[in-house]
VOPAGU-2260 file (C-alpha; in pm, 1 decimal, decimal comma):
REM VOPAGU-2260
SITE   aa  ch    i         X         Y         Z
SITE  UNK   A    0    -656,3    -381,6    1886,3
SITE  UNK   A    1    -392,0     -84,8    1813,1
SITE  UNK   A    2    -304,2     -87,3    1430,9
SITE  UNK   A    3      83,1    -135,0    1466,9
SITE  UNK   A    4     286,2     226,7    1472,7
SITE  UNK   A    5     633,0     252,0    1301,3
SITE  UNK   A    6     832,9     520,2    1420,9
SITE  UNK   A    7    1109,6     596,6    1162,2
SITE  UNK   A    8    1339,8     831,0    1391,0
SITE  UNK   A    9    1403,0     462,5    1539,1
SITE  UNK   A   10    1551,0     298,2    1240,4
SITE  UNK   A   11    1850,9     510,8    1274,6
SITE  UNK   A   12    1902,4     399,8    1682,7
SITE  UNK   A   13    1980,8     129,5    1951,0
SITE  UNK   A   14    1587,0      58,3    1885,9
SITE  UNK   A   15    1647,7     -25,7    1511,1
SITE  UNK   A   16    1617,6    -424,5    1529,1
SITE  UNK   A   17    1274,4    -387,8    1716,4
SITE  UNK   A   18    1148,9    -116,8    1484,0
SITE  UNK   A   19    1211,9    -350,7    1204,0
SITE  UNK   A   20    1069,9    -661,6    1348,2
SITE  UNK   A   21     751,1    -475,4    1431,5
SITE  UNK   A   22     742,7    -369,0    1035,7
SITE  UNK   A   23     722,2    -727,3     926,1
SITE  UNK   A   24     505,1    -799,1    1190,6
SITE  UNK   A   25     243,5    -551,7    1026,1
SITE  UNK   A   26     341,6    -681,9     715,1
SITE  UNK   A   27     263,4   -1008,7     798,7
SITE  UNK   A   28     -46,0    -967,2    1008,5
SITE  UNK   A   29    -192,4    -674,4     911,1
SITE  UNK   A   30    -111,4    -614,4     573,3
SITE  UNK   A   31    -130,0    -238,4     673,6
SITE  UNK   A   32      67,3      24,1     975,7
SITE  UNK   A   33     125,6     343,4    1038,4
SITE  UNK   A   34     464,0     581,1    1036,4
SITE  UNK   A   35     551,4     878,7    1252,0
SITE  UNK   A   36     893,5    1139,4    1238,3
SITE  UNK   A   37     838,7    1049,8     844,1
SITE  UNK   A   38     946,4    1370,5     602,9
SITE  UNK   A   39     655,1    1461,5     413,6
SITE  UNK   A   40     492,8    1761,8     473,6
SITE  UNK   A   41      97,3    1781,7     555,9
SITE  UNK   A   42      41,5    2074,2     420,9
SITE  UNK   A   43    -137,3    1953,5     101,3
SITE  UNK   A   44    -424,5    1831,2     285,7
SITE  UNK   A   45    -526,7    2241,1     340,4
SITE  UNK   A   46    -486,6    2270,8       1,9
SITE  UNK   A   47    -693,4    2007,9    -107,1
SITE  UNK   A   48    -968,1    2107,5     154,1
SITE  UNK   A   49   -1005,1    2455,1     -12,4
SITE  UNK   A   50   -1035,2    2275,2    -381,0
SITE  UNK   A   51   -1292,6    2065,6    -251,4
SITE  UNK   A   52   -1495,5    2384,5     -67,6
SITE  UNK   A   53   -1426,1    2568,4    -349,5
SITE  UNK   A   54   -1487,5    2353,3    -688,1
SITE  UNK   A   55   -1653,2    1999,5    -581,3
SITE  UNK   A   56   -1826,8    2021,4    -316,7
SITE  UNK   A   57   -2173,8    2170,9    -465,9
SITE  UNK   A   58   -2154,3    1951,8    -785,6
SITE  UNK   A   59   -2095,7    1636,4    -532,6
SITE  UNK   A   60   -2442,5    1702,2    -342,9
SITE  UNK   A   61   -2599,0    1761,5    -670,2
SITE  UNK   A   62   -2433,5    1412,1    -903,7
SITE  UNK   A   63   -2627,8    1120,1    -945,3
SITE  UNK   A   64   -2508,1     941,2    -626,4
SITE  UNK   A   65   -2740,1    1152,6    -385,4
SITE  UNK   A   66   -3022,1    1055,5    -609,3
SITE  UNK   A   67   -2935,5     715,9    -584,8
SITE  UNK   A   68   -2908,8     756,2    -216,9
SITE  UNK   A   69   -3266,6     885,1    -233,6
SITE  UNK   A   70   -3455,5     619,3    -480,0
SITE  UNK   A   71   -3234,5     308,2    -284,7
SITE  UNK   A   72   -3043,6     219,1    -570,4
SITE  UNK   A   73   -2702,4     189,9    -440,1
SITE  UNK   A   74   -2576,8    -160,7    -460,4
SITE  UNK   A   75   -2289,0     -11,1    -655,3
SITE  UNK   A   76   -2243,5     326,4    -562,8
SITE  UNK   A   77   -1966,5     479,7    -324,9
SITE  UNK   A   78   -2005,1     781,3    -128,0
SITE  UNK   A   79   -1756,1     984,3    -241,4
SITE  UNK   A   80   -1599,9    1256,8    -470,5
SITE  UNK   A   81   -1276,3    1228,4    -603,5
SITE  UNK   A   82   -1029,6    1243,7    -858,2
SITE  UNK   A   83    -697,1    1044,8    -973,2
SITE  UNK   A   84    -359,8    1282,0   -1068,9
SITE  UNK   A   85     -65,5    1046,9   -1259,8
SITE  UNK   A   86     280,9    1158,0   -1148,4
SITE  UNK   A   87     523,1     871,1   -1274,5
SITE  UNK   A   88     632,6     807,9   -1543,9
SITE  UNK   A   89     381,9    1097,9   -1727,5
SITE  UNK   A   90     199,6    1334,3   -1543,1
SITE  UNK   A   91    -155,8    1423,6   -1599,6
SITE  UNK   A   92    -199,8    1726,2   -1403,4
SITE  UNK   A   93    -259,9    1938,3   -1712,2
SITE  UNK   A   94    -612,5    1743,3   -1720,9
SITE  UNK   A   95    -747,9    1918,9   -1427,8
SITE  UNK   A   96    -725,6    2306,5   -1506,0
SITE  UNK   A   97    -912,2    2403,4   -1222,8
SITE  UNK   A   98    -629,6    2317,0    -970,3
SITE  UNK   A   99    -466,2    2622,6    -840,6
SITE  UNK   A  100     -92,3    2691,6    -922,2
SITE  UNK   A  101     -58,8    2645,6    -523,3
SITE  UNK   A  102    -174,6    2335,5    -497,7
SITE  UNK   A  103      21,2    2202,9    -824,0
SITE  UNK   A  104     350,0    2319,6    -655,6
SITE  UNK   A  105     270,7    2189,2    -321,7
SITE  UNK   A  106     137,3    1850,2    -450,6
SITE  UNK   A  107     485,3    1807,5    -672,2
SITE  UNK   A  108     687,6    1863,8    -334,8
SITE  UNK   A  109     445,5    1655,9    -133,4
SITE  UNK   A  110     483,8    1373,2    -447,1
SITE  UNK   A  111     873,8    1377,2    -464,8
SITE  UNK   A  112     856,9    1324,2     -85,7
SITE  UNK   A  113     589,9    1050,4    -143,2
SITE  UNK   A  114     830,8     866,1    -387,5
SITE  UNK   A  115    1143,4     888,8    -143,4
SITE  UNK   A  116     959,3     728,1     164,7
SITE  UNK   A  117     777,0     456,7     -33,3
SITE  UNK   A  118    1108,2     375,9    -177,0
SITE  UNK   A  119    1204,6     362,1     166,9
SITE  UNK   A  120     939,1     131,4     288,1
SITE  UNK   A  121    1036,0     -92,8       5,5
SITE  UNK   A  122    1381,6    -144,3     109,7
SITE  UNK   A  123    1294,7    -231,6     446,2
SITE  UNK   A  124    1025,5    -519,2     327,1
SITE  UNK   A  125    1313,2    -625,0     113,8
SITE  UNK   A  126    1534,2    -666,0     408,8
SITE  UNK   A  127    1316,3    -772,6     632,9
SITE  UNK   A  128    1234,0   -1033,5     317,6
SITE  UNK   A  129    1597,6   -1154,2     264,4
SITE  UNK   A  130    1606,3    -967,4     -57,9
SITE  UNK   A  131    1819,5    -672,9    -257,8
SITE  UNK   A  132    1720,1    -361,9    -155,2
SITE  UNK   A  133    1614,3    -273,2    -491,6
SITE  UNK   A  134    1440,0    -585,5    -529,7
SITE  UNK   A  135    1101,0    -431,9    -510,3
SITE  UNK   A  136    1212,0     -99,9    -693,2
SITE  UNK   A  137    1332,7    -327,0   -1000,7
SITE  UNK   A  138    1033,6    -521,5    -978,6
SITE  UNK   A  139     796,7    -285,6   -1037,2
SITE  UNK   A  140    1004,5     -71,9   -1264,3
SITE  UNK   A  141     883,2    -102,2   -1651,5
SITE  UNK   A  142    1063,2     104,1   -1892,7
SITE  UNK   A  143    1041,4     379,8   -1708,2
SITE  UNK   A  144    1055,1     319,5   -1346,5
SITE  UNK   A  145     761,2     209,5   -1116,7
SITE  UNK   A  146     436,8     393,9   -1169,5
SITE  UNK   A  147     323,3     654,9    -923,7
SITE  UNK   A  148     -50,1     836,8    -871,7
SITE  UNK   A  149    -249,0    1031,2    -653,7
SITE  UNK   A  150    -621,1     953,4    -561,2
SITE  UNK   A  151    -747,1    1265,0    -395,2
SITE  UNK   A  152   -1071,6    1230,6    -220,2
SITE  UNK   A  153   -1353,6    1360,3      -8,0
SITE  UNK   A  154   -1621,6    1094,5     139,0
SITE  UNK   A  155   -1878,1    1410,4     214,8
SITE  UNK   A  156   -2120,6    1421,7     497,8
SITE  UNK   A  157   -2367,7    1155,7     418,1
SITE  UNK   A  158   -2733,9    1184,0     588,0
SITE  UNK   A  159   -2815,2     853,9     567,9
SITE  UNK   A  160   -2430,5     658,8     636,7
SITE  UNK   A  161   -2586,1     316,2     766,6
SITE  UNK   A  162   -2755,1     314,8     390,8
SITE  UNK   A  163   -2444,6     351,0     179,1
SITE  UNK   A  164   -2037,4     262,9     199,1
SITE  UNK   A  165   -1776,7     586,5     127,4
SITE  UNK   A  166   -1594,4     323,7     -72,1
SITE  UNK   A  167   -1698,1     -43,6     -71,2
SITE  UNK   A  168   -1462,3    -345,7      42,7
SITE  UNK   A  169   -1226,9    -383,2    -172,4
SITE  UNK   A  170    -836,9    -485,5    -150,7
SITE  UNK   A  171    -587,2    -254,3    -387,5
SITE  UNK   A  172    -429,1    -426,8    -655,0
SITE  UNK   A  173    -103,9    -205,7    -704,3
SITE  UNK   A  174     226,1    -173,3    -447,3
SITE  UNK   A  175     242,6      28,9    -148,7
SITE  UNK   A  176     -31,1     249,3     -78,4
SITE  UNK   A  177      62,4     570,5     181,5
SITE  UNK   A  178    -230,7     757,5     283,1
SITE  UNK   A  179    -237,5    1104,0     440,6
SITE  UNK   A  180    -582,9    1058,5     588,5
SITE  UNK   A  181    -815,3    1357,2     772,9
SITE  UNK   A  182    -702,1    1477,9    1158,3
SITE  UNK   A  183   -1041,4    1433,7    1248,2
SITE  UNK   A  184   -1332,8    1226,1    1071,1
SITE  UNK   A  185   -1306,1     888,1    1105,5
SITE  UNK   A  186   -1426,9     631,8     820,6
SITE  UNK   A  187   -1138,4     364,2     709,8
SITE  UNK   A  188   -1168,8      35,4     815,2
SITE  UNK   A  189    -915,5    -244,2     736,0
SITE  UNK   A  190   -1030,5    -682,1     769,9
SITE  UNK   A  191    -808,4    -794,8    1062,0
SITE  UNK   A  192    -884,5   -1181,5    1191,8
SITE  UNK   A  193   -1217,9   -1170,2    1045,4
SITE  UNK   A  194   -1330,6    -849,9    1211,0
SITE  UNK   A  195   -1349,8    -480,4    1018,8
SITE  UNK   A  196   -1099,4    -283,0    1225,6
SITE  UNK   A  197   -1149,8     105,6    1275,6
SITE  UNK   A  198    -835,7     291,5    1183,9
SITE  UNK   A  199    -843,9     607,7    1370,0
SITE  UNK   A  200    -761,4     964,6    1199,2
SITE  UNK   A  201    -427,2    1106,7    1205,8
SITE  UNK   A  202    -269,7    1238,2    1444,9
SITE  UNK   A  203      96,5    1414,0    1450,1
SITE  UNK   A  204      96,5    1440,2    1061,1
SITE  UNK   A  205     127,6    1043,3    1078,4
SITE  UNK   A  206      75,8     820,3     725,5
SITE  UNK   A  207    -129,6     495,2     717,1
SITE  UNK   A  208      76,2     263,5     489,7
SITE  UNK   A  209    -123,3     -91,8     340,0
SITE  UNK   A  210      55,1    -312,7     145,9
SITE  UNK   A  211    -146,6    -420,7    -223,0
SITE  UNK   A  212    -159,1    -732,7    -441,3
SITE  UNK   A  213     140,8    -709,8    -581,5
SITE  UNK   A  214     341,7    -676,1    -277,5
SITE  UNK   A  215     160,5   -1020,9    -158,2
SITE  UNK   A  216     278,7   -1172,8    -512,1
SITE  UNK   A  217     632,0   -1059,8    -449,7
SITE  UNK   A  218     656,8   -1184,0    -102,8
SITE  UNK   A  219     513,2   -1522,2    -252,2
SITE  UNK   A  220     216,6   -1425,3      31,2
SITE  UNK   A  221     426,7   -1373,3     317,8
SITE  UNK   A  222     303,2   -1001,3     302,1
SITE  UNK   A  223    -106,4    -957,0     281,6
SITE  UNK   A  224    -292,7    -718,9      64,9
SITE  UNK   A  225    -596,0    -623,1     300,6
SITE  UNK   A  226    -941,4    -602,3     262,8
SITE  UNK   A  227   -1038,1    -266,4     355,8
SITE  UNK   A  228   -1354,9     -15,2     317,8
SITE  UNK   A  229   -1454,6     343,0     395,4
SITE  UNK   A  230   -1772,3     368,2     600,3
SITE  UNK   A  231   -1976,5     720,7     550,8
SITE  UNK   A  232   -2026,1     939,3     824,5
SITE  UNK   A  233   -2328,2    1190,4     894,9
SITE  UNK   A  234   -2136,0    1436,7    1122,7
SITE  UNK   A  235   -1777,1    1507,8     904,3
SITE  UNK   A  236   -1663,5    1531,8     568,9
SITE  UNK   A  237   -1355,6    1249,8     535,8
SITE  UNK   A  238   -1062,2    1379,7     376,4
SITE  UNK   A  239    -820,9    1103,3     188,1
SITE  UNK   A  240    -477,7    1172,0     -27,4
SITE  UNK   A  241    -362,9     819,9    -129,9
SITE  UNK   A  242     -37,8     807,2    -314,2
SITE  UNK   A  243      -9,2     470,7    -481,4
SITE  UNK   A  244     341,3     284,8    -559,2
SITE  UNK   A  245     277,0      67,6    -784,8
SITE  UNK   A  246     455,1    -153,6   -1099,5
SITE  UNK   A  247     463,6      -5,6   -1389,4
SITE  UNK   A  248     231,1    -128,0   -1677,2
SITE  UNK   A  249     462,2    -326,1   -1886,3
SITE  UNK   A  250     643,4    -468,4   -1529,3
SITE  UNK   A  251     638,2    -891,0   -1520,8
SITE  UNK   A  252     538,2    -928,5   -1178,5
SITE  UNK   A  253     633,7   -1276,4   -1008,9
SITE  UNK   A  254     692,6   -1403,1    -705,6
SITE  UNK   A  255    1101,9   -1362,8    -562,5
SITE  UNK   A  256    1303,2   -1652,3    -649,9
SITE  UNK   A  257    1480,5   -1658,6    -303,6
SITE  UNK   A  258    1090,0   -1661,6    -121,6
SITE  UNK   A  259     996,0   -1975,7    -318,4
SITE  UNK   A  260    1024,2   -2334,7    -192,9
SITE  UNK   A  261    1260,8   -2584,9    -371,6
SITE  UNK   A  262    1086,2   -2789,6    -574,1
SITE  UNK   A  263    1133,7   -3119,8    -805,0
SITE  UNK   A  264    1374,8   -3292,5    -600,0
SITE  UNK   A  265    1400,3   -3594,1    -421,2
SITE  UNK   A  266    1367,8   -3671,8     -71,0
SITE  UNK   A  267    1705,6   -3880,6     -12,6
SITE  UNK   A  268    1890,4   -3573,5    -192,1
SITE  UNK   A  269    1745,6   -3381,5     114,3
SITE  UNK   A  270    1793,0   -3655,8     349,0
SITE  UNK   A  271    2224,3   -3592,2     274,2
SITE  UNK   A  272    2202,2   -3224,2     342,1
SITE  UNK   A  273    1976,2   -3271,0     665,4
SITE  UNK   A  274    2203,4   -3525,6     772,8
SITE  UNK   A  275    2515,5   -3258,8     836,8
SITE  UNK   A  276    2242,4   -2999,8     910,0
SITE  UNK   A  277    2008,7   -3078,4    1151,6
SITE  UNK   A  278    2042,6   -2852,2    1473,7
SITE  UNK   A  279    2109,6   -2585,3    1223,3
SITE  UNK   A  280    1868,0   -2341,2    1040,1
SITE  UNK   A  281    1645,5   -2505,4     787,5
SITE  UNK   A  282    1713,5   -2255,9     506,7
SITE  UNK   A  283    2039,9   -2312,7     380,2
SITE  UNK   A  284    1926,6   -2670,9     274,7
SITE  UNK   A  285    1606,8   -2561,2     163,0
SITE  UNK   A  286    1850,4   -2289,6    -105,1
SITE  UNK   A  287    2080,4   -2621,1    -114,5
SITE  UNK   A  288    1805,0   -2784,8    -258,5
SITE  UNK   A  289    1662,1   -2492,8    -514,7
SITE  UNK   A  290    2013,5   -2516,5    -636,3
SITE  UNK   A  291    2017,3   -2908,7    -713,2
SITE  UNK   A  292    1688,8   -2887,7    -874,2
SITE  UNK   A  293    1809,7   -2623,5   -1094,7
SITE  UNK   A  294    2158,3   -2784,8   -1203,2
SITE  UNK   A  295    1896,1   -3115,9   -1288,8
SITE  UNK   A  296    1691,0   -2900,9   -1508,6
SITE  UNK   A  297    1986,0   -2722,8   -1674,5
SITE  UNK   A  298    2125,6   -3070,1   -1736,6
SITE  UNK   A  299    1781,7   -3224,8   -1874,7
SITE  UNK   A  300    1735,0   -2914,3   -2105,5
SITE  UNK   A  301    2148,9   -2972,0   -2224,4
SITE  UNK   A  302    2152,7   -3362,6   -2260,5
């Protein structure tokens, strides 16, 4: 089973229509996919490497979470070192003086191109959805616009990886997630029909994209957040730079009015609409009918 693979120089071509359908395919089945000929630069993961060499990787191997490792007592510990940076709407950089003024510029490029392709991938679930293009955008925008952060992490070489998870199973409860994942250590695995499916590491700067809770909300569960997990590995050291899209905190999050069934009305009003209807698509009556139900309740809360 090949994780489905978006290529975005296709959106713009003859190919667009297929490109698109295979997007809500993922979204549908998968919950998750991956994008190629995107316009973020990679070069951030080299940067974050060389932090990790430089400032985490000896106090990693000596935290608690080796010990625990070593006396057993890992029913909730994860196998990994990391740290979360806030971009949208305040930044919390400031909180983490030991990042190099390199890696501060590069990760505020690499973020502003983060924000433009997840804005991106929101439009296209929104038309693939039937919905405004913004529809997602506004959604998740509070007073400030949508929130936006960085988890930047490192699932180290683990000597004993059949003993302990790099990040237990777990679905994300925010937006859209886009992960620039390592070129070469495998470790993410996402739930598909029952069955923990390896994701393999990136090739051709390509970006793993899963959808989260809110997204399934939105869609009124036509798109799936995913169970996924990190397994630890005894040979490489996994790198993982997931930018997270999500609502902001103050956002009312609810399913789109246009995704939900009609409700409340009665079965001969539908009966008149299918009547002049029937060999045509079942949608228009089914918004026929949202629209009846409402103009009853408007008149019940009036009379």
């Amino acid at each position: 089973m090949e994780i489905p693979l978006i290529d975005f120089n296709e959106l713009d071509g003859e190919n667009r229509s297929k490109t698109m359908a295979l997007l809500h395919h993922a979204c549908e089945q998968w919950g998750c996919f991956m994008i190629e000929n995107h316009p973020v630069d990679k070069k951030v993961k080299d940067f974050v490497n060389s932090h990790y060499e430089e400032n985490l990787k000896a106090g990693f191997y000596s935290s608690d979470i080796p010990k625990c490792l070593e006396s057993g007592q890992i029913s909730d510990v994860d196998w990994e070192c990391a740290f979360f940076i806030w971009h949208r709407p305040n930044s919390n950089i400031q909180d983490f003086p030991n990042l190099s003024d390199d890696l501060r510029k590069v990760m505020d490029e690499y973020i502003d191109q983060m924000i433009q392709l997840a804005e991106k991938i929101s439009e296209l679930m929104c038309e693939n959805l039937g919905l405004q293009k913004d529809h997602i955008k506004n959604a998740f925008s509070g007073k400030k616009g949508p929130s936006v952060g960085t988890k930047v992490a490192k699932y180290p070489k683990c000597p004993e990886p059949d003993k302990v998870r790099g990040l237990r199973e777990h679905t994300d409860a925010g937006g859209i997630i886009l992960l620039l994942q390592d070129d070469q250590v495998p470790g993410l695995e996402f739930l598909k029909d029952g069955k923990y499916v390896p994701i393999p590491p990136s090739k051709n700067n390509a970006i793993f994209v899963n959808t989260g809770d809110q997204i399934e909300v939105i869609s009124n569960g036509r798109y799936k957040s995913v169970w996924h997990r990190v397994m630890a590995d005894k040979d490489g050291s996994r790198l993982s730079v997931a930018t997270f899209y999500n609502p902001a905190g103050d956002a009312v999050i609810s399913p789109a009015p246009r995704l939900l069934y009609p409700e409340g009305y009665s079965f001969g009003e539908y009966l008149k609409h299918y009547s002049g209807t029937k060999f045509l698509e079942k949608e228009p009556r089914f918004e026929a009918m949202k629209k009846t139900s409402n103009e009853q309740i408007n008149g019940s809360l009036t009379a």
